[in-house]
Structures are given as C-alpha cells and as structure tokens.
C-alpha positions in Angstrom: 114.5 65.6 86.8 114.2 66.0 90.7 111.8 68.8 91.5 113.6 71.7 92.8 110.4 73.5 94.5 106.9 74.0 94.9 104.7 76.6 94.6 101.0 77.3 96.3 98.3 80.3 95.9 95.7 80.9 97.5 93.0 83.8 97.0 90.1 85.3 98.9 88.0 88.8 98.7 90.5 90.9 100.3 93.9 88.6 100.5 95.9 86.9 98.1 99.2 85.3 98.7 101.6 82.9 96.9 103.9 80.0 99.0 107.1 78.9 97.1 108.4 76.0 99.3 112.5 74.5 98.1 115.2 73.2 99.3 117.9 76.2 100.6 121.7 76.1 100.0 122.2 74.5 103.6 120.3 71.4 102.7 117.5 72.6 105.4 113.7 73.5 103.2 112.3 76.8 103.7 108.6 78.3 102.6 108.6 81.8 101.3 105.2 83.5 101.9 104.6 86.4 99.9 101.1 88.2 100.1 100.2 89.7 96.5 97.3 91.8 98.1 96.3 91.9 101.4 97.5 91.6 105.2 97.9 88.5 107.6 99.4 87.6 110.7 100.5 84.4 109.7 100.1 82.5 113.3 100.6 79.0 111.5 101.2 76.7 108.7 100.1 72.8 108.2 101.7 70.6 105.2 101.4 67.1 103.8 101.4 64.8 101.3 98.3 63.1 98.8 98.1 60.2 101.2 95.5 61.4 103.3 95.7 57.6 105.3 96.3 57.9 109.4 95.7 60.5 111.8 95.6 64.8 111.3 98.1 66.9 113.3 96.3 69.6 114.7 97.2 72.6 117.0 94.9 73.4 119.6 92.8 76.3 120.4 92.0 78.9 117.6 95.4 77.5 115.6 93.2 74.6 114.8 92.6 74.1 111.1 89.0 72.6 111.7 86.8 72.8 109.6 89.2 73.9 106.6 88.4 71.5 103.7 90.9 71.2 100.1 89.2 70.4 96.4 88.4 67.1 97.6 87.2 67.3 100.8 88.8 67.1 104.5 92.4 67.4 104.5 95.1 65.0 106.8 98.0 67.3 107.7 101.5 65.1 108.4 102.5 68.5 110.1 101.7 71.7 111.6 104.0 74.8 113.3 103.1 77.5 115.2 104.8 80.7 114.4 102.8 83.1 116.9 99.8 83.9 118.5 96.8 85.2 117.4 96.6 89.2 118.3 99.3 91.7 116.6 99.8 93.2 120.9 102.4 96.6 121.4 104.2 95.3 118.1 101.2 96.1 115.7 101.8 95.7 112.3 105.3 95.4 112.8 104.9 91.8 114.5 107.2 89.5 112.9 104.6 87.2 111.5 102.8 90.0 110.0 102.7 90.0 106.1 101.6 92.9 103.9 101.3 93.5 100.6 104.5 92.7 98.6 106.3 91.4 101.6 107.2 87.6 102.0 107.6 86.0 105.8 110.3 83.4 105.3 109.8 79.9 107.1 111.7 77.0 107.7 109.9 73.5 107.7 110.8 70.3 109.1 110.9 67.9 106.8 113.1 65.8 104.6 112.3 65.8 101.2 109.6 68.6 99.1 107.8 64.8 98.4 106.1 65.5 102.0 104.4 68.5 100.9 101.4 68.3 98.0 99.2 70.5 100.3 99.7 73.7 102.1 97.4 75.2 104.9 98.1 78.8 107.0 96.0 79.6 109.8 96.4 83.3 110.2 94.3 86.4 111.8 94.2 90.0 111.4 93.6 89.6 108.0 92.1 91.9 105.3 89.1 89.4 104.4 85.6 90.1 105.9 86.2 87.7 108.3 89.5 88.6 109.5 91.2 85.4 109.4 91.6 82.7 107.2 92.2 78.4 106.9 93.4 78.7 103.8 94.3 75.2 101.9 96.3 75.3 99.0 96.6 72.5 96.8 99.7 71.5 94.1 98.5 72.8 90.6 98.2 69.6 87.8 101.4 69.9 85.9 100.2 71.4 82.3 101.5 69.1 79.6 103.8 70.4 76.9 102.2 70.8 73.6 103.9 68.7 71.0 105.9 70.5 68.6 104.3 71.5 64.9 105.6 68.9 62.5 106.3 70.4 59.3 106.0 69.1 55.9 108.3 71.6 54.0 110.1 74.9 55.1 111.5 77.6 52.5 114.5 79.8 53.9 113.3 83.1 51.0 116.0 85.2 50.4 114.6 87.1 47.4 110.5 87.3 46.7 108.7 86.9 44.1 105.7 89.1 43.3 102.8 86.2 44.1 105.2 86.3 47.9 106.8 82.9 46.5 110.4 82.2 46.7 112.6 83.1 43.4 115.7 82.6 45.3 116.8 80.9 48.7 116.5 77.4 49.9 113.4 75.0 50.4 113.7 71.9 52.7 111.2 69.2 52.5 110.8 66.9 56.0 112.3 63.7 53.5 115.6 65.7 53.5 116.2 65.6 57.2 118.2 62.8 58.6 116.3 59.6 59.5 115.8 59.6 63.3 114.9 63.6 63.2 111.6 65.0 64.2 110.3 67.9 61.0 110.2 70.7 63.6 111.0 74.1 63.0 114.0 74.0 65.4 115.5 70.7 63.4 114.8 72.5 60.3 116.8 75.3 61.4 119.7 73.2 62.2 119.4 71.6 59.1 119.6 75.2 57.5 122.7 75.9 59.6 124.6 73.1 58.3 123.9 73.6 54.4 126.4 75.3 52.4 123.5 77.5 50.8 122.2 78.2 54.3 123.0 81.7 54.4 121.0 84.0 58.1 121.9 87.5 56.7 120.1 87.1 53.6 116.7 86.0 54.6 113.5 88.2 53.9 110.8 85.6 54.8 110.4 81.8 56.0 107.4 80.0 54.7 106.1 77.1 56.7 103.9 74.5 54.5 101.8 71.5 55.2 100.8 69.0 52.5 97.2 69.4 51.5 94.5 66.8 50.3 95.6 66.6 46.5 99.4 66.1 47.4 100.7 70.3 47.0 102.2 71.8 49.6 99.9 74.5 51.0 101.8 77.6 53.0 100.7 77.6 56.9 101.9 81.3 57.9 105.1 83.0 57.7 107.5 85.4 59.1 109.3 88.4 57.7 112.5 89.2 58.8 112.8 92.6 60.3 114.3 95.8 58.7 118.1 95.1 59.7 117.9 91.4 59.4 117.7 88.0 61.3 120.9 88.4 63.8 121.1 84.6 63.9 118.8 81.3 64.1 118.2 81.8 67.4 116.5 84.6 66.5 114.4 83.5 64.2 113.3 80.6 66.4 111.9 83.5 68.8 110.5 84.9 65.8 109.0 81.4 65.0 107.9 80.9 68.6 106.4 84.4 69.3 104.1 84.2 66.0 102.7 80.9 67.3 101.9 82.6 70.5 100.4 84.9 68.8 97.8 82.8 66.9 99.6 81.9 63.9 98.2 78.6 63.4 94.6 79.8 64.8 93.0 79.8 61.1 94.8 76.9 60.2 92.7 75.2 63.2 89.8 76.6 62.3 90.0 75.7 58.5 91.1 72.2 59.7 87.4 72.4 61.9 85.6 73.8 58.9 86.9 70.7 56.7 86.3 67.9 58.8 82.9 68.8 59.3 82.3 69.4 55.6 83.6 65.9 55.0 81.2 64.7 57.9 78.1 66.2 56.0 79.4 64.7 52.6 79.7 61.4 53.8 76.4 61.6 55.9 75.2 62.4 52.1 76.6 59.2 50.6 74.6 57.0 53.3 72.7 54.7 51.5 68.9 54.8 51.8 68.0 52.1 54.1 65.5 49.8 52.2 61.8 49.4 52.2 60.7 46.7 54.6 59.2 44.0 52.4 55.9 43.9 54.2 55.9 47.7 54.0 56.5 47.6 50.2 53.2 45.4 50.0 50.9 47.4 52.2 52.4 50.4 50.0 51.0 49.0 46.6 47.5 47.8 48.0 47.0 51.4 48.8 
C-alpha cells in the first residue's frame, strides 16, 4: 500500500510542533507545520532521505543547520528552503512565517515522491525556548507492528444464563467447526455466528471466550455482557470485543500464563537429577 503521508514531531522546553508532509490533490507535496505549544518564526526547512551518502545542502549564514545532529549522529540534508529571514521587523507576530500555538504554516516542497523525505529539519528564531531558536531534526517514527489477533479455542454466543454464569441456552462454537483455511479469531467467529441458522444478535446476554487448558477443558478467558437494550448488531459486539481487550481483559490471563511457566520452571529445576559423586571423591569420603 503506497504511503499517503508522513508525519514528524519534534519537542523542546517551551515549543512543540508536529510536521505532516503528503502529496496534495494537484500532484505537488506540501508540509503542514502545526505548533502544539509554543511560537516560531519558521525561517527554514531541510529534508532527506536514510541515505546519508554525498554531500549536505546547507544555507548560509544563521539559516545554517550546523551543528544540528538526528538519533544517530550528523545528518546529510538532499534539500533545504528558505522561507524568510530571521527577525519578525514592522510585521511582528503577524509575519507570515510566524507560527503560534494551534496554528499550522503550510509549505510546499520540491520533490517528487514522500520516498525523499525520512528526516525533517526547521531552522527557525523567535522562538519560545530559552534559547530563542531552534535546529530541530525530526526523524520518521519505527512503524509499530500489529499485534496478532487472539486465536480462540471455543466461543459461546449465551442467550440464557445459568446460575454458575454458564450457558443453558445459546450457541457454542469450537475453532474445529470453522472452515479449513480460517483463522479462530473473534471476528471469524462472528461471521461464523452470522451465518448459522441458530445465530440469533437480539438475543444475546453474554459471550464467553475460552482457551483449552493443560488437562484438555476448555477454561473461560473473559467475557462480555451485552448492554441493557441489547447488541444492535455484530459489529457491535466486535467494539465491545475490541474495547474490553483495550481495556486489559486478557491482562490476568498474561499474568496467570507468567505465574505457570515459572512454576513449571521450578518443578522441573526440582526433577534435575543429582549429579554423581566423583569416584575419587567417593574414596577420600570413606577414609574419612
């Protein structure tokens, strides 16, 4: 999937400010600078890639970015721009390049493709930091990887309780009963539930998620109760499903999973045989 845009932050005692850079309507790329908390006169930006091979473009005078170093060291800038100069003059705070809080200075850069840009730079004075101006450097965050889905062993759609909080009525689907090629997740489950003829949204009070324990059972995970009026649909209780997870559903599952493995460590550290007696040891042992 092509990426669409790219976003920057940089933060200092006293300023704070994000950089979104994409690819406008008219095919041209633009960078929206928007200053969270703060003030700067943005007087000009830098950009490049993670190839940091050949020479740095660098403005003279005080636009210079000298000095200004990313999480690795020096930086090589492909490109820089000049937006102003340094010095707000008659128009103050109303100087075009002039960003207060909540207000975003909108750019356009010359390049070709967002590929040229993994690193951001803004040289920029009459700032609100003790120094009054900045080389800020802002790197492209690591992508966070996804999480893999929960796999589940069995899932029971309850539409009447029991006391114990078991099912007495509704329908339970083990992971076997999915088709083939079909991950156990709670969305394929759901579909699954969709399909049935038994499958029935309206009358759902709880769905209980299990896992298969050591001796073979199926062991309840967590669940979720259906509000007063009802599930509306499936896609409702997938945000139900998704919002319980966020909220630490599975956190004493984890912690129980923790607790077990080390348990079994311990036991097994127990089962070690002794080592045994040296031979020559054993001898010197019954002469004493």
């Amino acid at each position: 999937m092509p990426v669409t845009s790219k976003t920057f932050t940089y933060e200092v005692e006293g300023l704070s400010y994000s950089v979104n850079v994409y690819e406008g309507d008219d095919g041209g790329f633009y960078a929206d600078i928007t200053v969270e908390e703060g003030a700067m006169d943005v007087n000009a930006v830098y950009f490049g890639d993670d190839n940091y091979s050949g020479d740095s473009e660098m403005l003279n005078g005080p636009l210079n970015m000298n000095g200004a170093r990313g999480e690795d060291g020096d930086v090589q800038w492909d490109n820089a721009q000049m937006l102003s100069k340094p010095g707000l003059g008659r128009a103050g705070t109303d100087k075009e390049t002039y960003v207060s809080e909540g207000d975003t200075l909108t750019i356009e850069l010359d390049i070709d493709s967002l590929d040229e840009i993994d690193v951001f730079g803004i040289r920029a004075t009459s700032t609100t930091t003790p120094e009054g101006s900045i080389k800020g450097v802002s790197e492209e965050p690591e992508e966070e990887e996804e999480e893999d889905d929960l796999l589940l062993d069995k899932v029971a759609f309850g539409y009447t309780m029991n006391e114990t909080g078991g099912v007495s009525d509704g329908l339970i689907v083990s992971a076997n009963e999915l088709p083939e090629d079909v991950d156990p997740t709670f969305e394929n489950y759901l579909t699954y539930f969709e399909e049935h003829p038994y499958g029935d949204v309206d009358r759902i009070e709880s769905v209980i998620f299990y896992e298969t324990n050591e001796d073979g059972y199926p062991e309840e995970i967590f669940r979720i109760d259906a509000p007063e009026d009802g599930f509306e649909d499936t896609d409702d209780i997938l945000a139900a499903y998704d919002e319980a997870i966020e909220d630490g559903a599975l956190d004493e599952v984890d912690d129980a999973l923790s607790l077990m493995a080390a348990l079994s460590l311990d036991e097994s550290e127990d089962d070690l045989p002794e080592e045994p007696i040296d031979d020559e040891v054993e001898d010197d042992l019954l002469l004493i």
